[in-house]
C-alpha positions in Angstrom: 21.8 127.3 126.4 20.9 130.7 125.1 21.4 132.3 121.6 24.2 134.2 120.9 24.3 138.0 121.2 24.6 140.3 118.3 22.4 138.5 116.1 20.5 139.9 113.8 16.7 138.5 114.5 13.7 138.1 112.4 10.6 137.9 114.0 7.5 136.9 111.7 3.8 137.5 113.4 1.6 135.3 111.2 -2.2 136.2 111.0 -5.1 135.8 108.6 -5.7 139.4 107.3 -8.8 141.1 106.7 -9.7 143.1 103.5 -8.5 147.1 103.9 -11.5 148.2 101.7 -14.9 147.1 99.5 -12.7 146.4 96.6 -10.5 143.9 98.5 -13.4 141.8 100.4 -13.4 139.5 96.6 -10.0 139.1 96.3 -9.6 138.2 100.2 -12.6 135.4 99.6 -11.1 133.9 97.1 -8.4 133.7 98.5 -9.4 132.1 101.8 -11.6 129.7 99.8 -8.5 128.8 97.9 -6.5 127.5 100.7 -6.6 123.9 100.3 -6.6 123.9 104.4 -10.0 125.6 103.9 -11.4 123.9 101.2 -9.5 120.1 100.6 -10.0 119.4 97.1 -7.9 119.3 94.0 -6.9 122.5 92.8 -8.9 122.3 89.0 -11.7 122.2 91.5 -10.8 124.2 94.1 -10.4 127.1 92.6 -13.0 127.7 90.3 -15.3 126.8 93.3 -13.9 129.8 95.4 -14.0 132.4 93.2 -17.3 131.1 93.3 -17.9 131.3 96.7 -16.4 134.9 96.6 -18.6 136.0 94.1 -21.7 134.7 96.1 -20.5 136.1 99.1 -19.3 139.1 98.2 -22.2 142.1 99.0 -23.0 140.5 102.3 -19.4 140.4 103.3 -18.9 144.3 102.6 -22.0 145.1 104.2 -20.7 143.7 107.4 -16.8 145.5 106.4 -18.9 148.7 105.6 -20.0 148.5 109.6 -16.3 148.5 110.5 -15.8 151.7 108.0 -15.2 149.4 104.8 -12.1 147.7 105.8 -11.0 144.9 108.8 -8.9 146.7 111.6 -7.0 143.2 111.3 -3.8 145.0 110.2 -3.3 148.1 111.8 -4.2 146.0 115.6 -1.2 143.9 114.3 1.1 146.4 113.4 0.7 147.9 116.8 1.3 144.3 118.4 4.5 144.6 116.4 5.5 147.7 117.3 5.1 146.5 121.0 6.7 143.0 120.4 9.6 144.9 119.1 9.6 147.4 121.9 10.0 144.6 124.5 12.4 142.1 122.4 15.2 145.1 121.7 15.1 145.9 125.6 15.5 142.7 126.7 17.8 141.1 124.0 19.9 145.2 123.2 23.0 143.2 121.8 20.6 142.4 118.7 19.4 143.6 115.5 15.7 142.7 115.7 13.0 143.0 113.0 9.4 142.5 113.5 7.9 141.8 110.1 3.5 140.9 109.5 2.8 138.2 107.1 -1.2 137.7 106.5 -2.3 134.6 104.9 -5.2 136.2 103.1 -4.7 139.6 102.4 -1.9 142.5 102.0 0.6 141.6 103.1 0.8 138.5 102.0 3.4 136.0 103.0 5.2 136.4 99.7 5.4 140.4 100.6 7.0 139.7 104.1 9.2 136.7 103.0 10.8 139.3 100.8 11.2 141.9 103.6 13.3 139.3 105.9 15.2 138.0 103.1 16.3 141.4 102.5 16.7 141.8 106.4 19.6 139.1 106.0 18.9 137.4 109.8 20.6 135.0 111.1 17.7 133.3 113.2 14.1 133.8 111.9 11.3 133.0 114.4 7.7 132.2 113.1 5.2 133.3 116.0 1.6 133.0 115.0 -1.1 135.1 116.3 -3.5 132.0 117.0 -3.2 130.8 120.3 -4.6 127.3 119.2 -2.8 125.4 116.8 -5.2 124.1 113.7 -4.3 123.1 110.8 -6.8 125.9 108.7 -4.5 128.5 110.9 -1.2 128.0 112.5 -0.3 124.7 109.3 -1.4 126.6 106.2 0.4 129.6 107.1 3.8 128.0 108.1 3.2 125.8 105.0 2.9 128.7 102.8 6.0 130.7 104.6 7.8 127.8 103.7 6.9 127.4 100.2 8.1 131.2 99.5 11.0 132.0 101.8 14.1 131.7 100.2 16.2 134.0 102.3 18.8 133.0 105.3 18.9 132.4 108.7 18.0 129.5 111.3 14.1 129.0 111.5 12.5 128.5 114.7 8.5 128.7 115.1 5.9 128.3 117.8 3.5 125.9 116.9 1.0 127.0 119.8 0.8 128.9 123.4 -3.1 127.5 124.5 -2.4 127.9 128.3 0.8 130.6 128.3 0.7 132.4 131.6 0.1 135.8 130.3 -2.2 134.7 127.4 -4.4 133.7 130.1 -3.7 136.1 132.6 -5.0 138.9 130.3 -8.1 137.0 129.1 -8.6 136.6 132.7 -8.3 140.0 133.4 -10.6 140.8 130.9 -13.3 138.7 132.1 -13.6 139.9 135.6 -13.8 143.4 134.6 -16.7 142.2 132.5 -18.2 140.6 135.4 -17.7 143.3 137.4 -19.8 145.3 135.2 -22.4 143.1 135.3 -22.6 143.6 139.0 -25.0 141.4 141.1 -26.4 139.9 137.8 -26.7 136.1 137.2 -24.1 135.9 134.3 -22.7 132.8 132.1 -19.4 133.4 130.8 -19.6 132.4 127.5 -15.7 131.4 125.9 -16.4 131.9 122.2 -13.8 130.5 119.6 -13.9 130.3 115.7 -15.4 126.9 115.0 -14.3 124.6 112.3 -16.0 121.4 110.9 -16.1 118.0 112.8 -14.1 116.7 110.7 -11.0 119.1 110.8 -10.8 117.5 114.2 -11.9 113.5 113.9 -10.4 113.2 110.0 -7.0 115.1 110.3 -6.6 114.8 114.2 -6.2 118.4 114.7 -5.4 119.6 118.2 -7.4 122.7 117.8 -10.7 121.7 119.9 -8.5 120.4 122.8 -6.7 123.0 123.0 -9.2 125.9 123.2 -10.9 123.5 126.1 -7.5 123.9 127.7 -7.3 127.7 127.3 -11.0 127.7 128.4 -10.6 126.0 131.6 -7.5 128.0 132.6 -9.0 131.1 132.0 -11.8 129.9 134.4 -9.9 128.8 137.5 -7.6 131.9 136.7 -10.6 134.4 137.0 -12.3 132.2 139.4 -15.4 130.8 137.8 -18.4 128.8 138.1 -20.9 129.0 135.5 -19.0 128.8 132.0 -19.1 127.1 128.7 -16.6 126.7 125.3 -18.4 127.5 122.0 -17.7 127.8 118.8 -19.1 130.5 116.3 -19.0 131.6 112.6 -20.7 128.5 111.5 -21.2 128.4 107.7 -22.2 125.8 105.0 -23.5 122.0 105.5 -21.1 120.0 107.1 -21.4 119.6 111.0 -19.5 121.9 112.9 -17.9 121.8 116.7 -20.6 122.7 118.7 -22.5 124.2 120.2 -22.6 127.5 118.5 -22.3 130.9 120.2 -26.4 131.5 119.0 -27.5 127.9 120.5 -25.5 129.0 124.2 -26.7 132.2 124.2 -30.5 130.7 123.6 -29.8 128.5 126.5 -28.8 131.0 128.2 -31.8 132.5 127.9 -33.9 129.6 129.0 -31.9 129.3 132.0 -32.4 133.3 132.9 -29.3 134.6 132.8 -27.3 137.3 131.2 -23.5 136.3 129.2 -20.3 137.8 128.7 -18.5 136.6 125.5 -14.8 136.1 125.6 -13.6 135.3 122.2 -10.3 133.0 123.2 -8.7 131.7 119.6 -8.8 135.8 119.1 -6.0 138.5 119.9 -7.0 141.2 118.1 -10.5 142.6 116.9 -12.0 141.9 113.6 -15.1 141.3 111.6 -15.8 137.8 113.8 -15.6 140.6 117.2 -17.0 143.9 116.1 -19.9 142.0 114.1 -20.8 139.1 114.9 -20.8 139.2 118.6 -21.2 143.1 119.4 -23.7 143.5 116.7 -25.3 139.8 115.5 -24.7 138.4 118.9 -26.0 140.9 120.5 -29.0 141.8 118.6 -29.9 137.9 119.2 -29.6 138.3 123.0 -31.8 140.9 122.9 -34.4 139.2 121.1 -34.4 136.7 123.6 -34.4 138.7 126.6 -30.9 137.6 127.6 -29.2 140.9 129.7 -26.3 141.8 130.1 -25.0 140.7 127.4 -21.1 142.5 127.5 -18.3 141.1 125.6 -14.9 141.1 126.6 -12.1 142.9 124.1 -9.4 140.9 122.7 -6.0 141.1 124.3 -5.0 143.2 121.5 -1.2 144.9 123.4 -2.1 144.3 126.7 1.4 144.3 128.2 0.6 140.7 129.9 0.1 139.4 126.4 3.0 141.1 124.6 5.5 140.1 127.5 3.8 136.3 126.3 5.2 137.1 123.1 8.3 138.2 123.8 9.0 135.3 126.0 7.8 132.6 123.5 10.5 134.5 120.9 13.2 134.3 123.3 12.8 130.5 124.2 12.1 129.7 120.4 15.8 130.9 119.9 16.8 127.8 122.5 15.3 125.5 120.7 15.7 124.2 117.1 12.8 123.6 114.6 8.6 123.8 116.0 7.8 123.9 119.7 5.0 125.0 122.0 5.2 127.9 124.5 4.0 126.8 128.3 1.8 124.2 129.0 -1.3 123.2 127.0 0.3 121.4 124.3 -0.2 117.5 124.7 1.5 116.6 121.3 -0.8 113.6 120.9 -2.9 114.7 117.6 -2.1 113.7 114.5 -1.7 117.1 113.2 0.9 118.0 115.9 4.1 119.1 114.4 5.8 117.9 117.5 3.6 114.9 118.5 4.9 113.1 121.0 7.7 115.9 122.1 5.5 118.0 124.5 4.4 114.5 127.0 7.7 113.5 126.5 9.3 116.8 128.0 6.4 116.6 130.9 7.8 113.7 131.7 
């Protein structure tokens, strides 16, 4: 079954934001630190203790911003995703009305901004995509939580939960990868597949899928770009608790005691922010070079690659078949107790 023509279509790209200027990092930090996905205690607790946080935090944070000219390119590498998105969606679906609306779960604009813009769009189907490959529940959860707590506008909701191992997801990480190597020439090289890391017990205590499923994007970016020496790890590592492992800065080290060079492929990433243009071209890098590792390249997000927009455009199209959260292509085993459609995905496989 396919949804009926002359529709009129929201499409909502979730994403984390980034602060657009000094005066923003603050308000961003506390924010983030607010989330009770981020930080799971009561709220007469929570939020005192990040506003906190963002106080202590604040200086270093626009010193790395100031490096990227102040502000996070976060939004405007979204907005040209959604110009693309909506490029591709009104040629293939022309009958439609389609709108492609941003809603950032930290920072301008808000959730709240673009729930108002699509329930003054009116649509009769509204499909939440989010721009994190990996479902966790600090990402994909929290912001389809908080879309839900604020949209009070029509139309039929349909979201994407996840797309870990979605044909052109992969294809243009692979992509990416071998032209890094390539680059590297004859050099002995370890391709390094760098995600955001999150504590152990995101994973063990909620039974989050996200570790799983990067291993899954990991490996089929491997036999995609034809690999051999490769590893999964996890960076921007902060505060006391133990976190999935190993970092980026303990591969790279080994990496170094094994005499090779790396290229760094941040997967749970499509477009390029602080955790890219800092800490691995500049933090990253400066610690390879300390140790002697060379090369060390990095591989750029997807960013609109067309591969990775046709990806998006097809997971809208099939969200419109199906009712409520699904996954787009395989990678998805439904099994964690975070899921939102545990069980569905093996039993589909099946």
């Amino acid at each position: 079954m396919t949804g009926a023509v002359g529709q009129r279509i929201a499409v909502v790209l979730f994403n984390l934001g980034g602060p657009d200027g000094p005066q923003a990092v603050k308000p961003f930090l506390a924010n983030l630190f607010s989330d009770p996905a981020i930080i799971g205690l009561p709220a007469l607790v929570r939020r005192p203790l990040a506003r906190l946080i963002a106080a202590r935090r604040e200086k270093g944070a626009q010193a790395n911003y100031a490096l990227m000219g102040g502000g996070s390119p976060l939004l405007p590498e979204t907005r040209a995703q959604a110009a693309a998105l909506s490029a591709v969606l009104k040629q293939a679906r022309p009958d439609d009305r389609i709108g492609v609306f941003i809603a950032m779960r930290y920072w301008n604009p808000l959730t709240e901004q673009a729930a108002a813009e699509v329930q003054a769009f009116a649509p009769d189907r509204v499909v939440l995509l989010p721009l994190y490959p990996q479902f966790s529940t600090t990402t994909t959860q929290s912001s389809l939580k908080r879309w839900r707590e604020v949209y009070r506008g029509p139309g039929r909701e349909h979201a994407v939960c996840c797309y870990p191992r979605a044909e052109g997801w992969i294809a243009a990480q692979a992509e990416g990868v071998k032209a890094a190597l390539a680059q590297a020439g004859e050099a002995p090289v370890r391709v390094l597949f760098s995600a955001h890391g999150v504590p152990e017990r995101v994973i063990t205590g909620r039974g989050d899928p996200y570790q799983e499923q990067v291993e899954a994007t990991a490996t089929a970016i491997a036999v995609a770009a034809g690999l051999v020496d490769w590893q999964v790890c996890y960076q921007s590592r902060v505060g006391p608790l133990k976190w999935l492992g190993p970092s980026t800065p303990e591969a790279i080290e080994q990496a170094a005691a094994d005499g090779v060079g790396v290229v760094v492929a941040p997967i749970a990433f499509v477009s390029e922010h602080i955790e890219t243009l800092v800490e691995l071209d500049i933090e990253y890098a400066e610690l390879a070079h300390r140790l002697g590792v060379a090369p060390y390249l990095r591989v750029p997000a997807v960013g609109v690659t067309p591969v990775f927009i046709e990806t998006l455009k097809q997971a809208v199209i099939q969200a419109l078949d199906r009712d409520g959260v699904s996954p787009h292509g395989p990678g998805c085993e439904g099994r964690w107790a975070a899921c939102p459609v545990r069980g569905s995905c093996r039993k589909e496989a099946a």
